[in-house]
Each structure stands twice: as C-alpha cells, then as structure tokens.
Backbone as JSON, one array per atom type, in Angstrom:
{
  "sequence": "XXXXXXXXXXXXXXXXXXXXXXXXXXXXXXXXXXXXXXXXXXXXXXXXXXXXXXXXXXXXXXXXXXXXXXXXXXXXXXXXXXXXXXXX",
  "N": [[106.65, 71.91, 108.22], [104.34, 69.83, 107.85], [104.69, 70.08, 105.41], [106.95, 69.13, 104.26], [106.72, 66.49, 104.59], [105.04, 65.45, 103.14], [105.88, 65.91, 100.8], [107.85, 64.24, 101.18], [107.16, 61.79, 100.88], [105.82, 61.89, 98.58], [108.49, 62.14, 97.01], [108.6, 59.38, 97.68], [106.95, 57.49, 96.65], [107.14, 58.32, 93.93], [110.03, 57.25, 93.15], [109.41, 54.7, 93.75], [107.47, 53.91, 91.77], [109.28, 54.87, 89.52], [111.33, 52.67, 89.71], [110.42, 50.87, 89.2], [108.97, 50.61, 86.71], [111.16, 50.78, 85.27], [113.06, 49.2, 85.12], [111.24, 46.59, 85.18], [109.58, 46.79, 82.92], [107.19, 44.96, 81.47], [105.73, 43.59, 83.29], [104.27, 45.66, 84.85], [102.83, 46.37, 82.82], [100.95, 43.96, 82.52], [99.75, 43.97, 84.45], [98.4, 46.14, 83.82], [96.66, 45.55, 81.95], [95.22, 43.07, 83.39], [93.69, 44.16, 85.21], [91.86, 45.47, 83.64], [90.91, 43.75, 81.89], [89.58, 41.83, 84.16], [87.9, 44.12, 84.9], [85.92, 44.46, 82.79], [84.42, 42.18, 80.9], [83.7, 43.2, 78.37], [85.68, 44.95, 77.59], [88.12, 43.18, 77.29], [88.95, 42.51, 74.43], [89.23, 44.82, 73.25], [90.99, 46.91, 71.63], [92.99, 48.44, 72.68], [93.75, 47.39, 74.6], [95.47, 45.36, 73.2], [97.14, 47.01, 72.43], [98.44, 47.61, 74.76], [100.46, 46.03, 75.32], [102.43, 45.61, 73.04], [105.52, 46.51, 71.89], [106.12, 49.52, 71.98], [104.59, 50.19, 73.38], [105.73, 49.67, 76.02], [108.46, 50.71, 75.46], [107.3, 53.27, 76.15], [106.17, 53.05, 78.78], [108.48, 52.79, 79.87], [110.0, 54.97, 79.82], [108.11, 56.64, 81.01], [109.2, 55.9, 83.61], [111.54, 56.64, 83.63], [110.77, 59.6, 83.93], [109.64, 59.35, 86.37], [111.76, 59.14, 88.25], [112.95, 61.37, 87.96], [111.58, 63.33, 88.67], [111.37, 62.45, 91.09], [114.33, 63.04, 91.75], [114.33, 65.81, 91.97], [112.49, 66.66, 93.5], [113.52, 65.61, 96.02], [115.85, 67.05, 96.03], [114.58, 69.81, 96.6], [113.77, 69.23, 99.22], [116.28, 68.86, 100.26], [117.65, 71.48, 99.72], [115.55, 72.65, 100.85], [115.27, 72.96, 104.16], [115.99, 74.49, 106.66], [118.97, 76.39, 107.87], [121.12, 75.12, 110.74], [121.23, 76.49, 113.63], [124.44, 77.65, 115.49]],
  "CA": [[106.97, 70.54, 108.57], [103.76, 68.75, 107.46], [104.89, 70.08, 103.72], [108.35, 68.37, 104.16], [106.12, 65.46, 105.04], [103.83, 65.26, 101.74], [106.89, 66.07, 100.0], [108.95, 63.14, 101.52], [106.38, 61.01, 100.7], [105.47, 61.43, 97.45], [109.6, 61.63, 96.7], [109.05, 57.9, 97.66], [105.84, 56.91, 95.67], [107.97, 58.18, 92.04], [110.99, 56.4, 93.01], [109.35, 53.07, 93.8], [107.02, 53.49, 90.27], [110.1, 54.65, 88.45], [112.48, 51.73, 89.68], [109.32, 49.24, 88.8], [108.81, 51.03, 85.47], [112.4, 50.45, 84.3], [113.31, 47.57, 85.9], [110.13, 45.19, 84.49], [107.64, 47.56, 82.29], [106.24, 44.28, 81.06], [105.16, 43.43, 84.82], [103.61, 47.33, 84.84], [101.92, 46.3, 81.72], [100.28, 42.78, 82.66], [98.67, 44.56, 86.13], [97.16, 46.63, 82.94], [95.91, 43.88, 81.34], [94.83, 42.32, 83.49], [92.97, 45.27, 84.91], [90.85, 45.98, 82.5], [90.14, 42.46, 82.05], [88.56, 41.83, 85.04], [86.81, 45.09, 85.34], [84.67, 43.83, 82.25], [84.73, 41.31, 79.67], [83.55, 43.25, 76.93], [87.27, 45.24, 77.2], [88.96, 42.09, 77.09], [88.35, 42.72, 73.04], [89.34, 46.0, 72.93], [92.45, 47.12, 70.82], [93.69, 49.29, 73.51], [94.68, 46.25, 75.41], [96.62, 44.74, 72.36], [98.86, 48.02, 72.08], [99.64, 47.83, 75.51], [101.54, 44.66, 75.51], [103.18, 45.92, 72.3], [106.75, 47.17, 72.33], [105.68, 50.81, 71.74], [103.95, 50.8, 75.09], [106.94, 49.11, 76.7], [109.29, 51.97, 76.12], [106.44, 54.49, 76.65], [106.79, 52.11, 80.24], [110.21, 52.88, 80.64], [109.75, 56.5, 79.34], [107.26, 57.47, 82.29], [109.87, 55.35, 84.51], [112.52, 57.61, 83.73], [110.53, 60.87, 84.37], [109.42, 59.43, 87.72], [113.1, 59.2, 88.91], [113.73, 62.97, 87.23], [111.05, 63.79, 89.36], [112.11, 62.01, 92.48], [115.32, 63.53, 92.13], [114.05, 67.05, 92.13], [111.96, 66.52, 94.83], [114.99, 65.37, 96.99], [116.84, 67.77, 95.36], [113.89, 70.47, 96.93], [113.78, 68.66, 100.42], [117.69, 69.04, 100.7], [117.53, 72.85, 100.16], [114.37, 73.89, 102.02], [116.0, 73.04, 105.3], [116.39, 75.84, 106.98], [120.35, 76.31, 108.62], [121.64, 74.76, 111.83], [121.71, 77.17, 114.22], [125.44, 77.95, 116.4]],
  "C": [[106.06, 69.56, 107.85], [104.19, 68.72, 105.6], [105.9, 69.31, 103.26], [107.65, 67.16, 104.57], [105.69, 64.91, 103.63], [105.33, 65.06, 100.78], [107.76, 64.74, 99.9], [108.01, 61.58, 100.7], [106.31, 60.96, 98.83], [106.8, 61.43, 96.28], [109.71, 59.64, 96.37], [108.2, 57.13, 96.46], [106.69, 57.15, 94.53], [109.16, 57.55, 92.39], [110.64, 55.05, 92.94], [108.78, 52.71, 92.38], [108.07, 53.87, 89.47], [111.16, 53.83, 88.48], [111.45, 50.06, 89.16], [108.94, 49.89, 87.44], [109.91, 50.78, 84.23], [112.88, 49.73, 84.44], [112.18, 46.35, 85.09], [108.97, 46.14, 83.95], [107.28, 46.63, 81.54], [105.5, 43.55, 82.24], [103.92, 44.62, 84.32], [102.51, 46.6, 83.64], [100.79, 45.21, 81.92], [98.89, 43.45, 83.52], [97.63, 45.37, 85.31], [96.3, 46.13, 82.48], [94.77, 43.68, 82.26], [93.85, 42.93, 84.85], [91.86, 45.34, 84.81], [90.12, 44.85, 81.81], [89.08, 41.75, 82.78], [87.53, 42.68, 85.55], [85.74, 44.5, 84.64], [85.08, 43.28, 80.86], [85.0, 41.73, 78.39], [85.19, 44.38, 76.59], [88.31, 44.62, 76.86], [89.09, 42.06, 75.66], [89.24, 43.82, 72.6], [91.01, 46.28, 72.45], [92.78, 47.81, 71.63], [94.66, 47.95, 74.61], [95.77, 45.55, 74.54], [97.31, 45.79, 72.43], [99.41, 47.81, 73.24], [100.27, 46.45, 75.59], [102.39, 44.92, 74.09], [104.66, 46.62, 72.31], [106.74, 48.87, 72.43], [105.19, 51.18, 72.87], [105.24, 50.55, 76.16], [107.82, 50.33, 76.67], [108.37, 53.33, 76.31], [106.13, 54.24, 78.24], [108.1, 52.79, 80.35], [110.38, 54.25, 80.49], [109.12, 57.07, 80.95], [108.38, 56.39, 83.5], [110.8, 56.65, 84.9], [112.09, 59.02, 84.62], [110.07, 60.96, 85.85], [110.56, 59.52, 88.24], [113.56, 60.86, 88.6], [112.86, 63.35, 88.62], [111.34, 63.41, 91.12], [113.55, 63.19, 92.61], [114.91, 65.38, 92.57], [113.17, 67.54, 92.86], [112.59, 66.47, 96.16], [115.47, 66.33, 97.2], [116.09, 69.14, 97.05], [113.82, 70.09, 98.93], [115.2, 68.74, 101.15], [117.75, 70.25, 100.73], [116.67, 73.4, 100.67], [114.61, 73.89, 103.17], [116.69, 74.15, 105.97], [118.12, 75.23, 107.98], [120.33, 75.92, 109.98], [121.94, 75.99, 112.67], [122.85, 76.74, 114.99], [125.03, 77.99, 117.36]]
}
C-alpha cells in the first residue's frame, strides 16, 4: 500500500513537470536564470546561463517534458496493473 502511495505520487510530480516543460519551457528556463543569478553574482557572467535561454536548451526543455509524461504514463500504466483482483 505505502508503495502504491510513493508511486502515486511521484506519477503526479512528472506529469505536472512534463505539462510545465511543454507547455512554457521558456518559463522552466527563466526560474533557471534567475536561479543562478541570485545564488551569486559572479554566475550571472557565466556562459552556461547564455545557452540556457538559447533555443537549443528550449527543445532540450521540451525534450525532458516529453520523457516526464512517458514516464508518468508508465507509472500509471504500473499502478493500474499492480492491483491485485476484486474478490467475488
């Protein structure tokens, strides 16, 4: 039961990041930004922050969107057949 619990759960966590991953991965990307910005100045500089606002990160955004929904589904998928039968 508590495994069908964990399970249910973290079904939900990849659906909500892969419907906010493919839906707005330049949202996803800002929260990066802006991040790594405020952790510390001297990153604010750093070429890792220019790629991600680049289009290349954007569908590498929508890329890990997708695989969270693959994974949602096969989580579901796993939660629909471990159910043991209805007893008569």
């Amino acid at each position: 039961m508590t495994s069908d619990l964990v399970t249910l759960v973290m079904a939900i966590f990849f659906l909500v990041v892969g419907i906010k991953s493919v839906n707005n991965p330049r949202r996803v990307q800002e929260i990066v930004v802006n991040f790594f910005s405020a952790t510390s100045p001297t990153l604010a500089e750093h070429p890792f922050l220019k790629w991600v606002m680049s289009s290349t990160a954007t569908v590498l955004v929508r890329l890990i969107g997708f695989l969270c929904l693959v994974n949602f589904t096969m989580l579901a998928y796993l939660l629909t057949v471990s159910q043991p039968p209805a007893p008569f």
